[in-house]
C-alpha positions in Angstrom: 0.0 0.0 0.0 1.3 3.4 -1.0 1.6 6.2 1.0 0.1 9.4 -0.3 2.2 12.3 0.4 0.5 15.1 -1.7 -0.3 17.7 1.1 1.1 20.7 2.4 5.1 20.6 3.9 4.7 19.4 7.4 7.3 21.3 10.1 10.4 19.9 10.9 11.4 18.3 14.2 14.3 20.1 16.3 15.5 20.0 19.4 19.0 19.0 21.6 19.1 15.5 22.3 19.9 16.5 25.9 20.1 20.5 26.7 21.6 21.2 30.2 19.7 20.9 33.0 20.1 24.9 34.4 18.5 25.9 31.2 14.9 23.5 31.4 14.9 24.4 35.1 14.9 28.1 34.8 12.8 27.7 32.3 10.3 25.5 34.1 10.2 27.9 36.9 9.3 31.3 35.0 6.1 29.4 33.8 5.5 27.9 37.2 5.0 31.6 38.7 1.9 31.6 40.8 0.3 33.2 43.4 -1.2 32.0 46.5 -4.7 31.8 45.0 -3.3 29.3 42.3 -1.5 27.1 44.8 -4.0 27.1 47.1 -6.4 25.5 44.1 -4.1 23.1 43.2 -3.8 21.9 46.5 -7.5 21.6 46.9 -8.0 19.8 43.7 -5.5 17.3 44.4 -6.7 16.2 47.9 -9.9 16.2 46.3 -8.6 13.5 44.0 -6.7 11.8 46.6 -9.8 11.4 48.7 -11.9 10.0 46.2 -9.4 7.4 45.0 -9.0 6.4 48.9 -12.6 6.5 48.9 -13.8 4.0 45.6 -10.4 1.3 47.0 -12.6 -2.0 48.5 -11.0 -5.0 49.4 -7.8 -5.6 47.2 -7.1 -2.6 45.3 -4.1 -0.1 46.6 -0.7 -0.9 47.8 -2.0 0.4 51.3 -3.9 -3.2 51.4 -1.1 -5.6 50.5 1.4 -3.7 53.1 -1.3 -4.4 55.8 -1.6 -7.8 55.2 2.2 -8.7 55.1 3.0 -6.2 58.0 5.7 -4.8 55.9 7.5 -1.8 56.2 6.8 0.6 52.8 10.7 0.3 51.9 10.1 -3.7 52.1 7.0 -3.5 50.1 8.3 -1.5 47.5 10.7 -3.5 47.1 8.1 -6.3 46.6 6.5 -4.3 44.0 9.7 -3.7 41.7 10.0 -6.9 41.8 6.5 -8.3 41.0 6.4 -5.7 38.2 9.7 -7.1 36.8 7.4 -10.7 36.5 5.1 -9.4 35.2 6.8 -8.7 31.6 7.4 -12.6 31.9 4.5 -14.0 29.2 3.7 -17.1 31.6 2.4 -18.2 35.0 5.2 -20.8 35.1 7.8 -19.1 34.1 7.2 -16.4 36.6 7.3 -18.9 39.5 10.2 -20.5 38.5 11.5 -16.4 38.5 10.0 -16.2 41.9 11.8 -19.1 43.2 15.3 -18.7 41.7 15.5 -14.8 42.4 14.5 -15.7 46.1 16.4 -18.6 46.8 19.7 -17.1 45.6 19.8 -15.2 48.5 23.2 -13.4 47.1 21.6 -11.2 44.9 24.9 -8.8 44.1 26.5 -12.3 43.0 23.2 -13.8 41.0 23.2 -14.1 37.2 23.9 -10.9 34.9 20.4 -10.4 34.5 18.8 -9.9 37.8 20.4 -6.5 37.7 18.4 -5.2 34.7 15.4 -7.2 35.7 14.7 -5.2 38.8 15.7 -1.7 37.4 13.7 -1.5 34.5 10.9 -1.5 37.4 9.8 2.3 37.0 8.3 2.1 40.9 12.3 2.8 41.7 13.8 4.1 38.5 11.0 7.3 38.5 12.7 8.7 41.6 9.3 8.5 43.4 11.0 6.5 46.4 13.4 9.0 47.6 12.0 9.9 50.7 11.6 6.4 51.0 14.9 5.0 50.2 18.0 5.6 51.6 21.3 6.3 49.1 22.4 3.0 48.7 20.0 0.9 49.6 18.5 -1.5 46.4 15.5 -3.6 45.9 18.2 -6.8 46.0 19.6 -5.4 49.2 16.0 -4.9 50.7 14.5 -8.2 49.6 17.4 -9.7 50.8 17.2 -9.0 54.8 12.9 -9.8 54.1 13.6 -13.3 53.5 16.1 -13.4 56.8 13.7 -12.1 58.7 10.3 -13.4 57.7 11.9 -16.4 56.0 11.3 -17.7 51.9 7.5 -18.8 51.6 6.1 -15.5 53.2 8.0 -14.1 51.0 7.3 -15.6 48.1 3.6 -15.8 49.4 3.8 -11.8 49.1 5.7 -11.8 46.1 3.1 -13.4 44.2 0.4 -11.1 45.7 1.6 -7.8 44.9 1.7 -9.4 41.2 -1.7 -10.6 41.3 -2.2 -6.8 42.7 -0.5 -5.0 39.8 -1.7 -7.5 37.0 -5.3 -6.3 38.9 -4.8 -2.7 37.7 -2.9 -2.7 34.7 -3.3 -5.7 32.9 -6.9 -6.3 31.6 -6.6 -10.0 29.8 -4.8 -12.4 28.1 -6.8 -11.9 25.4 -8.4 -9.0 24.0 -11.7 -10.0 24.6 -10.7 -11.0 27.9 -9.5 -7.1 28.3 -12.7 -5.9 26.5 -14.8 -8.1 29.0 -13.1 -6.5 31.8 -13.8 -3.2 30.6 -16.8 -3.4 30.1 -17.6 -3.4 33.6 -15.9 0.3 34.5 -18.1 2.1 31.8 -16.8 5.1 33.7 -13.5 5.1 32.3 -11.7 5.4 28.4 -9.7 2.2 28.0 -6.7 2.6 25.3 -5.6 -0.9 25.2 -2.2 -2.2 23.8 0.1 -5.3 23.9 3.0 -6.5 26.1 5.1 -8.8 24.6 6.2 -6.2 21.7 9.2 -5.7 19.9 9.9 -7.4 16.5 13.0 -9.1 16.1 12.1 -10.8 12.6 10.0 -10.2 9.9 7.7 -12.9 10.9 7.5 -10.9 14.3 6.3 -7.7 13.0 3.7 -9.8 10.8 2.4 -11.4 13.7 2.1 -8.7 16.0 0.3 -6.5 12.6 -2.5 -9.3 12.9 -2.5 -8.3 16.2 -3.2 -4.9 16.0 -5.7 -5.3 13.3 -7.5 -7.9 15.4 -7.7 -6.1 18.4 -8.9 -3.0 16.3 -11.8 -5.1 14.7 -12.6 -6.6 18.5 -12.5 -3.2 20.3 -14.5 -1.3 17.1 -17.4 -4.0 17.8 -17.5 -3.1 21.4 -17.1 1.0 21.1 -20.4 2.1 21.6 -22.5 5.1 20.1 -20.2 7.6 21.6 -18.4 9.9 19.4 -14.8 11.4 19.1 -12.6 12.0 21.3 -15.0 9.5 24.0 -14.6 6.6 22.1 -11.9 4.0 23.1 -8.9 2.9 21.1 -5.8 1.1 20.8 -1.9 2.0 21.4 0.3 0.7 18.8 4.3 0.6 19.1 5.9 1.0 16.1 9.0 -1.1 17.1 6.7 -3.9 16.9 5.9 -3.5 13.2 9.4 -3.4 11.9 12.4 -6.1 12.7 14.9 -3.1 12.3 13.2 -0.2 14.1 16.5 1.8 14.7 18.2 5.3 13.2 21.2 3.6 11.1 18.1 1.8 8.9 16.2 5.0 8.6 15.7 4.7 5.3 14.5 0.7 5.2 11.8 1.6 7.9 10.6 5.5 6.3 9.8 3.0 3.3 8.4 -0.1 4.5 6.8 1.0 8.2 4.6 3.9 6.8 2.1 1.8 4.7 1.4 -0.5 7.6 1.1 2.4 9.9 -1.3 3.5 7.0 -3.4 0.3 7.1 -3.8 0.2 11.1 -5.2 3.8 11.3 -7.6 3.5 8.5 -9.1 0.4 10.1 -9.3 2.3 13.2 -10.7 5.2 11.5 -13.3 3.1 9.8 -14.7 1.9 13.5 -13.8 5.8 14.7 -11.5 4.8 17.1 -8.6 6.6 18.6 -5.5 5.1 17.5 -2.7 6.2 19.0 1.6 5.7 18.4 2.8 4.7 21.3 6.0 6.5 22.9 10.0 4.6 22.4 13.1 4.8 23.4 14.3 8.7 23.8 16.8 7.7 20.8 14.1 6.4 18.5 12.4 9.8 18.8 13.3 11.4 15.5 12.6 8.0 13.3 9.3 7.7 15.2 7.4 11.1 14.2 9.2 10.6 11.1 7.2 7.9 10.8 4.2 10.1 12.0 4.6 12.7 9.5 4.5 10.1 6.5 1.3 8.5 7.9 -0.3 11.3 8.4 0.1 13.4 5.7 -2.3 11.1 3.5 -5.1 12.8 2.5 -7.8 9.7 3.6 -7.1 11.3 7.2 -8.7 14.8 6.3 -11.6 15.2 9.2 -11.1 12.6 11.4 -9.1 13.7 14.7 -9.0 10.7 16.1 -4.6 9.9 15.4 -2.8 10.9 17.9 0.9 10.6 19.8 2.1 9.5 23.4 4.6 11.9 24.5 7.2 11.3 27.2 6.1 13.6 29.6 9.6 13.4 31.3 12.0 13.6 28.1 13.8 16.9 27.6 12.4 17.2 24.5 8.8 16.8 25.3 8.0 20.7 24.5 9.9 20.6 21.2 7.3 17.5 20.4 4.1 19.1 21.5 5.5 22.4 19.3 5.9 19.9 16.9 2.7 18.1 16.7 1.2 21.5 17.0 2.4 22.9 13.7 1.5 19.5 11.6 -1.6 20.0 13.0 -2.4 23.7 11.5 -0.1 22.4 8.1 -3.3 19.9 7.7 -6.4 21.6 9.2 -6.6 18.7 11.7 -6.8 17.7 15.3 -4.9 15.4 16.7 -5.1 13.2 20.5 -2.1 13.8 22.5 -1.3 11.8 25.7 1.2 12.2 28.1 3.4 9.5 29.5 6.3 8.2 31.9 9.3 9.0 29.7 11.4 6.0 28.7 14.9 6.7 27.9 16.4 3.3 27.0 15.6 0.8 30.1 16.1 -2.6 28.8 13.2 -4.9 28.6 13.6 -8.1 29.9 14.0 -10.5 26.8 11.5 -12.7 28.0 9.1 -9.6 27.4 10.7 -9.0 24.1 10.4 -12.4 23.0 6.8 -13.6 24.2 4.7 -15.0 21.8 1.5 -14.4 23.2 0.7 -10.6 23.8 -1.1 -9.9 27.3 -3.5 -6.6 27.0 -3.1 -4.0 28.9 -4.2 -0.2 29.1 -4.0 3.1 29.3 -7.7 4.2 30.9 -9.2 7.9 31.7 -12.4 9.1 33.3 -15.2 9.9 30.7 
């Protein structure tokens, strides 16, 4: 399928890879000039939302409940979490309880196998920074785990290990399936579901094949299942890019810009034809440029012209977030068009497991919002 590129020139993307730090902060705090009035609203609105999440939470359904049940300090059940998260990119039950066992019967953690290391810190509970009142300098989820298991000994441990998995799996992974996921959703009408696929990441041909019959089934499955509601309420799918290409990197630029584009193409206009939102998923910081290249030949096809439903995850977090939004902005008055925009975590090149990488069943998961 060709891509038709007969439209207006679209801006081009620029920005430092990484600008120094003194520069974003001083520029971050002339916008964030405020008065009293302003903070004071913020302030209100957020223990407004605070309360009401503490208020809807039942039964198993906040990390407040599995710390209560396991008496464990926060520090100890954080630690817990990084490491159930780190399971959960593993595609099997199974596999992750033979994980389970073997990362908590080594017991040396420092001296385990090469990848326990990038197992654990891909886990964005501590690479986000959110821990640091938390934390001590230091002190690791290996280190912390370690001393749990001396102290409460291996099957509680494991016991609570598997918990806080069944816990995070609870909130942000809605199926094996995607009618599974759809089935689960269903339930929480309240709430925009934007579903997409662990498990990503061609590494052949036959990969990104697979994973495009994915897509295109999940976007047939969740257009069934959309509702009456129109644009921008409508639900819709999160596609990665890297898993549609065997070679998604900068030094074959030229291999993907010709053969990625049509299939990005044929995705969207299925989605388009259920009017669903269909959204390119956010990469690795160094895959930034090659991505909304990618965009910009996709878009640019005039079979897009009034429909606002393709949009772009944005690292929130990346340096170059602003130039992107700038970005986006401009193709967006080039083609008379809106487009969705979502913020995200940034990821700036964590390693996936390769059990993630290489799964060949996807597991749904999603992004949600309230209506």
């Amino acid at each position: 399928m060709a891509v038709n590129t007969a439209v207006a020139d679209l801006p081009l993307f620029g920005a430092p890879y990484a600008g120094p730090d003194e520069a974003f902060a001083a520029g971050f705090l002339r916008l964030l000039e405020r008065g009293p009035d302003a903070e004071n609203r913020v302030t209100a609105r957020a223990s407004d939302l605070v309360e009401a999440i503490r208020a809807r939470t039942t039964g198993l359904g906040g990390v407040e409940d599995f710390l209560h049940a396991y008496a464990l300090s926060t520090k100890e059940g954080l630690a817990l979490m990084v490491l159930a998260e780190a399971l959960l990119r593993v595609p099997d039950a199974a596999t992750a309880d033979r994980l389970i066992e073997d990362k908590l019967a080594a017991g040396d953690w420092d001296k385990h196998d090469g990848h326990s290391g990038a197992l654990l810190v891909s886990a964005s509970a501590w690479t986000l920074g959110i821990t640091t009142r938390i934390i001590h300098p230091g002190e690791t989820p290996e280190g912390i785990i370690d001393s749990l298991i001396k102290r409460l000994g291996l099957p509680a441990v494991r016991a609570a290990t598997r918990q806080a998995m069944r816990l995070l799996g609870s909130h942000f992974v809605l199926g094996q399936t995607i009618d599974e996921a759809l089935s689960r959703a269903a339930a929480h009408d309240d709430y925009l579901y934007s579903f997409d696929m662990l498990g990503e990441g061609a590494r052949t041909a036959d990969d990104a094949e697979r994973y495009f019959d994915a897509y295109a089934k999940a976007i047939a499955a969740i257009g069934k299942k959309a509702g009456k509601a129109g644009l921008p309420s409508r639900p819709g799918i999160s596609v990665k890019l890297s898993a549609l290409h065997p070679r998604y990197e900068a030094v074959s630029e030229d291999r993907v810009l010709r053969e990625l584009p049509p299939k990005v193409l044929e995705l969207a206009r299925m989605a388009r034809r259920s009017e669903l939102n269909f959204t390119i998923d956010a990469e690795e910081a160094d895959r930034l440029e090659l991505s909304l290249d990618v965009i910009a030949a996709a878009v640019r096809d005039p079979s897009f012209a009034g429909w606002s439903g393709f949009g772009l995850a944005i690292q929130a977090y990346q340096k170059r977030a602003g130039a992107v939004i700038d970005w986006i902005d401009g193709v967006a008055d080039a083609l008379g068009r809106r487009f969705m925009v979502r913020l995200v975590k940034a990821r700036t090149g964590t390693p996936r497991s390769s059990a993630r990488r290489n799964a060949v069943l996807p597991t749904i998961r999603c992004s949600r919002a309230s209506r």
